[in-house]
C-alpha positions as CSV (number, residue, x, y, z in Angstrom):
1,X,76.5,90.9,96.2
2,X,77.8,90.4,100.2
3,X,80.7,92.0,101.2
4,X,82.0,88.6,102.2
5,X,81.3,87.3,98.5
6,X,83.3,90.0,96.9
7,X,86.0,89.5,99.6
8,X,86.2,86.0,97.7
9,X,86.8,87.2,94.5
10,X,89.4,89.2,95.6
11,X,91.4,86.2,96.7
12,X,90.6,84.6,93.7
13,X,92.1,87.7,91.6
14,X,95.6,87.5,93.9
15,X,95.9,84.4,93.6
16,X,95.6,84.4,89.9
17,X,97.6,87.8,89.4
18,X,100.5,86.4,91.6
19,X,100.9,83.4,89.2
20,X,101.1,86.0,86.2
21,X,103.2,88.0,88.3
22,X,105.7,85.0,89.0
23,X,105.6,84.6,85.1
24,X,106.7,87.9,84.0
25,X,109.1,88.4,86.8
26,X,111.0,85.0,84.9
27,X,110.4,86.5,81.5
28,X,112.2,89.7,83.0
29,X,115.5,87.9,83.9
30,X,115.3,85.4,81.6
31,X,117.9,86.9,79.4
32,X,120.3,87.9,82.3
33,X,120.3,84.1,84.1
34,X,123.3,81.6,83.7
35,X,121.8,78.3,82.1
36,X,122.0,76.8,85.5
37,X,119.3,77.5,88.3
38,X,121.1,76.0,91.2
39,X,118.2,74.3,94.4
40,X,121.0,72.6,96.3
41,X,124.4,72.1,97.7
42,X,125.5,68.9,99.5
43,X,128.0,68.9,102.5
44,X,130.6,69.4,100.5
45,X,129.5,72.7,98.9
46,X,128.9,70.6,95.6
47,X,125.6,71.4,93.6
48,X,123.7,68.6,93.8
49,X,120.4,69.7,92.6
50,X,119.6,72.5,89.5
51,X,117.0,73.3,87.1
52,X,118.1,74.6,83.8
53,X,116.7,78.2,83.1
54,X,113.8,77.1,81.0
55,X,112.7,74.3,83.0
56,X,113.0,76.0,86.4
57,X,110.2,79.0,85.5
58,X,107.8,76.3,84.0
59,X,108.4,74.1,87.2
60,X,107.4,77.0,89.1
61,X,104.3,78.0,87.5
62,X,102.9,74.5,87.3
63,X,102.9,74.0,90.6
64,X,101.0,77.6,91.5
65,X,98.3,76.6,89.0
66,X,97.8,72.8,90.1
67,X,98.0,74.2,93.8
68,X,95.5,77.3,92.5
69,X,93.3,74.9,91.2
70,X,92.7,71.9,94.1
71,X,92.6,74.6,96.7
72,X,90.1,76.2,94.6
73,X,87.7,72.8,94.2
74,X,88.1,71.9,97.4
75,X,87.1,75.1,99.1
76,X,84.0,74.2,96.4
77,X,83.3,70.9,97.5
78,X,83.8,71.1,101.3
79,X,80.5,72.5,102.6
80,X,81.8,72.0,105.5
81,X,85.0,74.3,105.9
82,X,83.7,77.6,106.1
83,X,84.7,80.6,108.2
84,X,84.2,84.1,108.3
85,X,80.8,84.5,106.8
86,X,79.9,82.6,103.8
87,X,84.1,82.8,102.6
88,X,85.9,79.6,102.4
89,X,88.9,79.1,104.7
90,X,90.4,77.5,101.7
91,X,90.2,80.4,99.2
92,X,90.9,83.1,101.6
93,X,93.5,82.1,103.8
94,X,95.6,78.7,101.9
95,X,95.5,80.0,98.1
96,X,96.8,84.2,98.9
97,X,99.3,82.3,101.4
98,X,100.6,79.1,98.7
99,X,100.8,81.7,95.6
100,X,102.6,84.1,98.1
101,X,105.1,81.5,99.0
102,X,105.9,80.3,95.5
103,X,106.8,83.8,94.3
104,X,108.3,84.6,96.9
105,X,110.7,81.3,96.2
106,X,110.9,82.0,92.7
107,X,112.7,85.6,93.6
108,X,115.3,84.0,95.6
109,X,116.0,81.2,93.0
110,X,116.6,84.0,90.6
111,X,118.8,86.0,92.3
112,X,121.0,83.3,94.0
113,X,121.6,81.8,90.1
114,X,122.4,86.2,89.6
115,X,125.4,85.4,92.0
116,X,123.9,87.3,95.0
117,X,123.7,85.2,97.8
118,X,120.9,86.5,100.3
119,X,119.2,83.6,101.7
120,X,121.5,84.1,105.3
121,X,120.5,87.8,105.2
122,X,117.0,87.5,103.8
123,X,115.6,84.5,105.6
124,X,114.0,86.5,108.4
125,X,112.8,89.8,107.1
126,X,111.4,87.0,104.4
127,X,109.7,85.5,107.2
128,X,108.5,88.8,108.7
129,X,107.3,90.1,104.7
130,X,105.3,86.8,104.1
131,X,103.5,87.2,107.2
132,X,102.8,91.1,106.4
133,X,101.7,89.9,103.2
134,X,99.1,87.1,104.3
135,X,97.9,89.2,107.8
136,X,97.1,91.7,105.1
137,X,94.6,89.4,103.1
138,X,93.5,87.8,106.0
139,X,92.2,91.7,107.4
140,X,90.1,91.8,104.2
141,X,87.9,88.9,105.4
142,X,87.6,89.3,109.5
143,X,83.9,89.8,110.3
144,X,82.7,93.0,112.4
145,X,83.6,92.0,116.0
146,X,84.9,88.7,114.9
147,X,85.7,86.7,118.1
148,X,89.8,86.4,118.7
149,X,90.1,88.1,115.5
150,X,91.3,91.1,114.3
151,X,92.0,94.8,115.5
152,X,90.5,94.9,118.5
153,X,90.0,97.6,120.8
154,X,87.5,99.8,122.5
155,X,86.7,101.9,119.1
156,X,86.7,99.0,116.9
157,X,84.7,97.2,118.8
158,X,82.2,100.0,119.4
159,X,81.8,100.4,115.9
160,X,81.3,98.8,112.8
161,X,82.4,102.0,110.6
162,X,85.4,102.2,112.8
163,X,86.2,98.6,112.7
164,X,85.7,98.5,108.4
165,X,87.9,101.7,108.3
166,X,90.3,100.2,110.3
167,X,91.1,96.6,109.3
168,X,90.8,98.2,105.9
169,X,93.7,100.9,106.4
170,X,95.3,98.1,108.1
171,X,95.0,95.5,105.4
172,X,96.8,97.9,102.8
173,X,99.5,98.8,104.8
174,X,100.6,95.0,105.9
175,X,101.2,94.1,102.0
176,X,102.7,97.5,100.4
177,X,105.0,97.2,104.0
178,X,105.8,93.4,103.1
179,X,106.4,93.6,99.5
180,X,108.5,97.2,100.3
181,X,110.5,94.8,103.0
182,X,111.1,92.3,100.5
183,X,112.4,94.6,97.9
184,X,115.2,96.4,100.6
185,X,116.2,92.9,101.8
186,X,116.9,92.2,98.2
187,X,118.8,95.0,97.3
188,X,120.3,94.4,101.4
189,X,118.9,98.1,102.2
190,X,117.7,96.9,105.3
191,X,119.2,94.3,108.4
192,X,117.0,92.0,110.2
193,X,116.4,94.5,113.8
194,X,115.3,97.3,111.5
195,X,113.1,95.2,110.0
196,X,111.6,93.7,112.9
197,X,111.4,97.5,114.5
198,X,109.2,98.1,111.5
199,X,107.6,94.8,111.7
200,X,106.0,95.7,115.5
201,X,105.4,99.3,114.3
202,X,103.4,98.8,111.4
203,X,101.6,95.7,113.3
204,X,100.9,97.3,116.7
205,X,100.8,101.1,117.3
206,X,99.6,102.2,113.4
207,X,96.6,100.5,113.5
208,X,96.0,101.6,117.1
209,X,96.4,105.2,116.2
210,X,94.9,104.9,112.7
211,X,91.7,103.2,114.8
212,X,91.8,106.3,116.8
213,X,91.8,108.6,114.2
214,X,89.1,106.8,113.0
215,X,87.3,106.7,115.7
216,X,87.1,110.5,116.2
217,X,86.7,111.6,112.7
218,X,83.8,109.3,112.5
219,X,82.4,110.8,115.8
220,X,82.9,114.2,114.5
221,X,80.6,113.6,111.4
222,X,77.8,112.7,113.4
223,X,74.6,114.4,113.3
């Protein structure tokens, strides 16, 4: 099987383990959530728009599966919309980045009905933990020497070991880095600047060094 093909399946499996994920996080605090899921307030600081507790998780999930499932036939039926080998745009890039989203959204629901309200605080280290998160998937799937795509630099570019190694160090670190993010904001560990200080580390001079690293210990093992 291509290395492409089982970057696929991968995507497949995220998407498909962030819906379960989404489920049990709901079963989790089901017991501990008023009856009342509150989506909106008006001008007036009036709620204007709820969910009970039930509906609100089943709401949720529906819409990650229906979503799973037409990004997933269309990246089927459009021949057409391919990138990055043989790996549909579709399935590699919309379904990691919709499931994403939706948990993501179902984590503030339930902690803004818990009394804790983050969504000032947590807007943009949500913003900066998403796009960890999908820049991490996305890695998996970037073809050797991939045109505007990518880590690229001298090493990567002069080798395809280096440039695997790399983008897959890179890959890992962009989603355990997100989701860890996501967590401090939550528990308000963590303030916007040192998140975005963390944000241009982990996404400019660690993949830089790691690729150097890289670079050298593959040299070093050469005949």
């Amino acid at each position: 099987m291509k290395e492409v093909e089982v970057g696929t399946k991968k995507f497949e499996h995220f998407g498909l383990a962030m819906i379960i994920l989404t489920a049990a996080t709901w079963i989790i605090f089901m017991s501990f959530l008023p009856w009342t899921i509150p989506l909106h307030y008006n001008n007036q600081n009036q709620l204007d728009l709820y969910l009970n507790k039930v509906t609100a998780p089943i709401v949720m999930i529906l819409i990650m599966i229906v979503s799973y499932s037409v990004i997933k036939r269309k990246a089927k039926r459009d021949k057409h919309h391919k990138k990055f080998g043989n790996v549909s745009f579709d399935t590699a890039f919309w379904n990691p980045m919709v499931q994403s989203f939706m948990y993501l959204l179902s984590i503030l629901m339930i902690f803004h009905a818990l009394g804790y309200n983050i969504m000032n605080h947590f807007i943009g280290i949500l913003i900066l933990s998403f796009l960890l998160i999908l820049w991490g998937n996305y890695l998996q799937i970037v073809p050797v020497n991939a045109e505007n795509m990518g880590i690229r630099n001298q090493r990567t570019k002069a080798s395809e070991a280096v440039w695997k190694r790399t983008h897959r160090f890179t890959s890992r670190l962009f989603i355990v880095v997100g989701f860890l993010l996501l967590i401090l904001a939550l528990f308000r560990a963590i303030n916007n600047i040192t998140a975005l200080l963390i944000f241009a580390l982990v996404g400019g001079a660690i993949p830089f060094a790691y690729s150097k690293y890289a670079y050298q210990k593959i040299e070093q093992t050469k005949p």
